[in-house]
N, C-alpha and C positions, 0 to 999 in steps of 0.2 A: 572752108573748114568742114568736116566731116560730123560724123553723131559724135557727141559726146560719151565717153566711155566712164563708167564708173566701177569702184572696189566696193563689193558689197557681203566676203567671204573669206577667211585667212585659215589657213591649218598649217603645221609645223611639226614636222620631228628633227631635231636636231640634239647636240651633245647638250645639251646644255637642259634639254626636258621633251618633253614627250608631246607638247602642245603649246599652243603660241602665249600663254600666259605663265609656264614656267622658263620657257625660253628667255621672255623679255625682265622679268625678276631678274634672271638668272646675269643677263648684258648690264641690269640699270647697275645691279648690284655689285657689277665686277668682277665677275664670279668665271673662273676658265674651266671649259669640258673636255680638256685636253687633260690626257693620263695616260699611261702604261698602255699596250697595247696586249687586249686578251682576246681577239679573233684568231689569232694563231699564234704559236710558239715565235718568237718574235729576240729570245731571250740569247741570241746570236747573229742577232743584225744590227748593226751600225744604229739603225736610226730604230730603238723600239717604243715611239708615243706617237701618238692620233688622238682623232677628235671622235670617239666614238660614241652610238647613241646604247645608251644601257637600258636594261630589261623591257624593251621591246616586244609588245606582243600584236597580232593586228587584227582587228575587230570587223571589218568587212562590212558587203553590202547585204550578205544573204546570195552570195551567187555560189554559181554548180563549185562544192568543193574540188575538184579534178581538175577547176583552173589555176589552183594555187602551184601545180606542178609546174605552172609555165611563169611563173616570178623568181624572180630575185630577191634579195635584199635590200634593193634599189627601189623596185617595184611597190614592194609589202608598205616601207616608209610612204609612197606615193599613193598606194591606196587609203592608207590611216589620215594623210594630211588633207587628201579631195573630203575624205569622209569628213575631219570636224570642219572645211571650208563649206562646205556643204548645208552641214547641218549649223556653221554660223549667218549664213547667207538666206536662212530658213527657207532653203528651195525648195520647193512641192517637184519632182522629179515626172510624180504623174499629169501637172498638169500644166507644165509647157510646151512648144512642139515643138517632139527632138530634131525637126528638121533646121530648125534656127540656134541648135544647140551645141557647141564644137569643143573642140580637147588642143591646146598648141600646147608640147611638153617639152621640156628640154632634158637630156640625159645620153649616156653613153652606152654600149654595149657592155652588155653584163661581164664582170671580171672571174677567170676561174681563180680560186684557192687548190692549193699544191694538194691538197686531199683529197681534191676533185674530181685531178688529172685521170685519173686511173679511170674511173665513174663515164668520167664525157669522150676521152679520147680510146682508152682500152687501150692494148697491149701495140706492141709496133707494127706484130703481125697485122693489124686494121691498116697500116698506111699499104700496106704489102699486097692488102688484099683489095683493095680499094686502088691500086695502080693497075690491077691485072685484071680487075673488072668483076671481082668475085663479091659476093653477096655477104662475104664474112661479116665486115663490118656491121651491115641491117641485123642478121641473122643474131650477134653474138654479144650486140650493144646493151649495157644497163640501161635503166629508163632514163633515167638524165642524158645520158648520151644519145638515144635514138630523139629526144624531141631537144637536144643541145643549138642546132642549128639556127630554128626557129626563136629558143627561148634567148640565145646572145644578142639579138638583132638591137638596137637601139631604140625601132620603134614598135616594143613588144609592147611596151606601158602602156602607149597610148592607143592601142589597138584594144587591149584588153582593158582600160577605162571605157573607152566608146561602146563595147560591148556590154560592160556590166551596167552602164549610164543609159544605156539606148540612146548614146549622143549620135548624130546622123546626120550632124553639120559639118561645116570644115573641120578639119583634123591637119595635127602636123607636126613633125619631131623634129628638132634642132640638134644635132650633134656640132657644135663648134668651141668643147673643150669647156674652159669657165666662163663661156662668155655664153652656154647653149640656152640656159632657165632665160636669162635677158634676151637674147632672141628671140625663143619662143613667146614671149610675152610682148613683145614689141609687132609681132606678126598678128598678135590674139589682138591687138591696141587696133591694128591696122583691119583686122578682120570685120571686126563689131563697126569702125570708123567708116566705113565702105558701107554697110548694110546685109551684108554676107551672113552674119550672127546676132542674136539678140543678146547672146550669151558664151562665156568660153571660159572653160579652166583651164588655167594656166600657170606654168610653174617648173617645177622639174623634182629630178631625182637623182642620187649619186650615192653611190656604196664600193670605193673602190680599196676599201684596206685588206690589201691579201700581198701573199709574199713575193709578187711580181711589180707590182705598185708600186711596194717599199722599195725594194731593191732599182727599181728604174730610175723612182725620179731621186733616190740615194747617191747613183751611179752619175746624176747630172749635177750633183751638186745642190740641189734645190733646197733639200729637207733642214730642219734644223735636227741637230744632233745632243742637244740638251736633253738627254737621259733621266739625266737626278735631279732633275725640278723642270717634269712637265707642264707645270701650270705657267712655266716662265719663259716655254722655248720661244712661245709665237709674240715676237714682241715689232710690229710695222713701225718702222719709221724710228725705229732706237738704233743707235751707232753700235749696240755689240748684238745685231740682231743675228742671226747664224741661217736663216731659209723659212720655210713656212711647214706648215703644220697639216697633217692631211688629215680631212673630217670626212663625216657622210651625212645623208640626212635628203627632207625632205621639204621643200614649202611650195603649196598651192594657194591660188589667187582665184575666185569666184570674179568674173570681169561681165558688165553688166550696162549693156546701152542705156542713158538714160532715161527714156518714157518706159522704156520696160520695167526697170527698176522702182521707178514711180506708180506705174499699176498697178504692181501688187505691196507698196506701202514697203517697203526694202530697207534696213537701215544702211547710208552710205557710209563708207568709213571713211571712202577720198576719194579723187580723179586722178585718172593717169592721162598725162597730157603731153608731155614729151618721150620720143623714140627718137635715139641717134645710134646709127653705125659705120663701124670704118674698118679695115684693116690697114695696120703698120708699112706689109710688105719693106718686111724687112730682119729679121730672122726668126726661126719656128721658135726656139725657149726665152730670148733677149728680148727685154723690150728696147724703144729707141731711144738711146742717151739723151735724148734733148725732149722726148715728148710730144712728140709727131705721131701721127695717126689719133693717141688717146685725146688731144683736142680738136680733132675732127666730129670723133662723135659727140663729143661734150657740146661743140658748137651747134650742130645739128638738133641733139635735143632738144638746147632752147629756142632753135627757130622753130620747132614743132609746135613747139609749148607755147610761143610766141610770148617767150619770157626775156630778157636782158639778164644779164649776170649779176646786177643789184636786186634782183625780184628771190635770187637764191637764198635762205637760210640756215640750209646746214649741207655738208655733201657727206655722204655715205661712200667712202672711199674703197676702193680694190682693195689698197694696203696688204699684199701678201708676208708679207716679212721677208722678203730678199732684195738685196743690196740695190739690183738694176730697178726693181718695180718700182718701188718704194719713192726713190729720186726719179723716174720718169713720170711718174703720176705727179707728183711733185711737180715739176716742169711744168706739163702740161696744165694745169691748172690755174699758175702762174702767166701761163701762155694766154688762157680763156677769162681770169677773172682781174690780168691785171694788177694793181696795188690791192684792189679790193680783194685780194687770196690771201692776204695776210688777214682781215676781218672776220670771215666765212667760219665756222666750226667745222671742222673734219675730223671723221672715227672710225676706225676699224673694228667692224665685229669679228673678223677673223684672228684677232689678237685673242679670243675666246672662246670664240669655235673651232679655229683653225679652217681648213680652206676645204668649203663640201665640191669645190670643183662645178659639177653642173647644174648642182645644185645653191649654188654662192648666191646669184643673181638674185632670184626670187627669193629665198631666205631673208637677203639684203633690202628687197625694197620692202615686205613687207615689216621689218623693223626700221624705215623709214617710216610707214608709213603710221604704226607706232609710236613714234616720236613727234610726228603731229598730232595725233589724240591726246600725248601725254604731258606733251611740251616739254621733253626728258631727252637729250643728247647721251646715246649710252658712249663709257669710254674706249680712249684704244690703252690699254691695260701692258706694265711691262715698259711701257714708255719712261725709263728712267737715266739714261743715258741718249739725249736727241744726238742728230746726227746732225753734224752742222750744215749739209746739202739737205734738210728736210726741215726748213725751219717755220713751217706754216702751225695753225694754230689744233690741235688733233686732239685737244680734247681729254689729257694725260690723266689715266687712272682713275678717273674721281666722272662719275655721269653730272652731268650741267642741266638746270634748269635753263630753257629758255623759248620764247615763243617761236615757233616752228610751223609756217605756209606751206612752203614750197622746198622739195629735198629732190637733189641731182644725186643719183646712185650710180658707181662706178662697177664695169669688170671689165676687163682687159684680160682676154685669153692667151696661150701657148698659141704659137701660130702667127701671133700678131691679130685675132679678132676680137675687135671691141665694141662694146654698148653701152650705152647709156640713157637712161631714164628717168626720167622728171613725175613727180607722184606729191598733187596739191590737193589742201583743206578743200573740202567741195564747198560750193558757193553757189547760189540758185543764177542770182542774177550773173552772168560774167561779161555783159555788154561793154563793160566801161573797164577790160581788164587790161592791161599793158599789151601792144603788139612792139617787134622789137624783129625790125630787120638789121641783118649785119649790114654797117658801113652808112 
């Protein structure tokens, strides 16, 4: 077994509040951040609700104002969320060595908005001028467009955290859809667990509500289409559920070796102790009818964890709100926990957030991890009609008291990549804790 990893740091921007304590109000309370869609004129497409984060502003480290030209809205969220994991983690920045101090983020390449287009790409004549070798393009470009290249990249985030952090340990960005933040954070698990870091932020970021987004995954069918009562579109695991909900936002995780943590008197909030992944391989938007692959990783986790399926107390589910997820996640769990899936409590936050995409993951475990401080099961909301293929126990509208160890966190991406992660009560002694090989 490797060092033991602990959470000693959380920040949050999501729809639902601005920081991890109105966020989690916001889940106990049932409360959905799902509304009307005012990022763009919206009021002629098909699908016009998301999960948007409202009056947003970002407060920063003190670094060269000229770097904020090279963020996003993606970005901006993921600096504010390191900032209060940061300052909850009460890291002294001056006085650890950044050589032991690493960034693993998950998140996607920046999405242009249709008001942009003109900004980043210019006139046609650039593609024209740009086939024939002519400088037009350099020469003629707005400034978003001459540094566009650089600022799209996926791993701009974590480039420019590293820089503003003076972090000068491992670094590393996951792009793998909504499975990326849980990746990334399963690498940061695996980084500290090795001795490579003492220390790693980890987490991710997603902003992708623009007219391209909507109209794509509109175009697949995915989205729901419940207009006139957006607080009711995103409803996991109900039989009139109609697709899922797209959100953005942001959650970081301060991850923290333990004698490191103990040095400097740290308060822990929990351990993360299982990482499992898997892909489907088996179609890019479907998941697999039966549940294959998503109990690959789920099994993997808790041999990480070297937990058994009776050590589980609550699971923090994918739950997107569409027809295939919804009953494959299902399955699979069925698959992994046996009779005992009917026992387990499982919830959707995304019934309330709607779906931050690459940012799901991380969002998710740290309102697991949550739910162990609080002993508070938030619900999956909207749940008023089950679907009789999803008949496990989810937790319907109303948040549950109940005591809460050990939380398996579900995302299953587009593509077929999945993660899963197990995130337990910290405990000094763990000599006498459950091992648990399959078979």
């Amino acid at each position: 077994m490797g060092k033991r990893v602990v959470v000693t740091g959380l920040g949050t921007v999501t729809p639902l509040g601005l920081n991890v304590k109105s966020t989690w109000e916001g889940l106990t309370e049932g409360r959905s951040g799902v509304n009307r869609i005012t990022l763009f004129d919206a009021s002629t497409f098909p699908v016009r609700i998301a999960g948007e984060v409202k009056n947003f502003h970002l407060n920063g480290f003190g670094y060269d104002p000229h770097l904020v030209d090279f963020m996003s809205r993606a970005t901006k969220f993921c600096f504010e969320a390191t900032r209060m994991a940061i300052e909850d983690a009460k890291l002294n920045l001056k006085t650890i060595n950044p050589t032991r101090f690493g960034i693993s983020l998950g998140t996607n390449e920046e999405h242009v908005h249709l008001d942009q287009i003109d900004e980043v790409y210019g006139e046609f004549l650039t593609y024209q001028a740009l086939a024939s070798g002519s400088n037009y393009y350099f020469d003629s470009s707005k400034p978003l467009g001459k540094i566009w290249p650089i600022r799209r990249t996926a791993s701009i985030t974590t480039f420019l955290l590293s820089l503003i952090l003076n972090a000068r340990g491992p670094t590393n960005t996951s792009a793998t859809a909504c499975a990326s933040s849980g990746h990334a954070i399963g690498r940061a698990l695996r980084t500290i667990e090795s001795g490579e870091a003492d220390i790693m932020i980890a987490g991710g970021c997603e902003s992708m509500i623009s007219e391209f987004a909507i109209a794509g995954f509109g175009l697949l069918g995915a989205l729901s289409r419940n207009n006139d009562e957006p607080h009711k579109a995103s409803r996991p695991f109900d039989g009139k559920r109609d697709g899922f909900v797209l959100g953005e936002g942001s959650g970081i995780l301060v991850l923290e070796e333990l004698s490191h943590a103990r040095a400097r008197k740290a308060n822990i909030l929990a351990e993360l102790t299982g990482y499992g992944s898997s892909s489907n391989a088996y179609r890019i938007t479907d998941s697999t009818p039966d549940g294959s692959g998503a109990d690959i990783c789920m099994m993997a986790a808790l041999k990480d964890a070297h937990l058994s399926p009776d050590d589980i107390d609550y699971i923090n589910a994918h739950g997107t709100s569409t027809l295939s997820n919804d009953r494959s996640e299902t399955r699979a769990v069925k698959k992994v926990f046996g009779r005992r899936a009917y026992e387990i409590p499982i919830s959707s936050n995304k019934s309330m957030l709607g779906h931050l995409i690459a940012s799901s993951s991380a969002v998710e475990l740290i309102i697991s991890i949550l739910t162990i401080q609080h002993n508070i099961i938030p619900p999956t909301v909207n749940l008023t009609h089950p679907d009789p293929e999803c008949d496990l126990d989810y937790v319907p509208n109303i948040s549950r008291g109940k005591e809460v160890n050990a939380v398996l966190s579900n995302s299953f991406a587009f593509g077929g990549q999945n993660v899963s992660l197990i995130v337990e009560k910290f405990i000094e002694d763990r000599n006498n804790k459950k091992r648990w090989i399959e078979g």
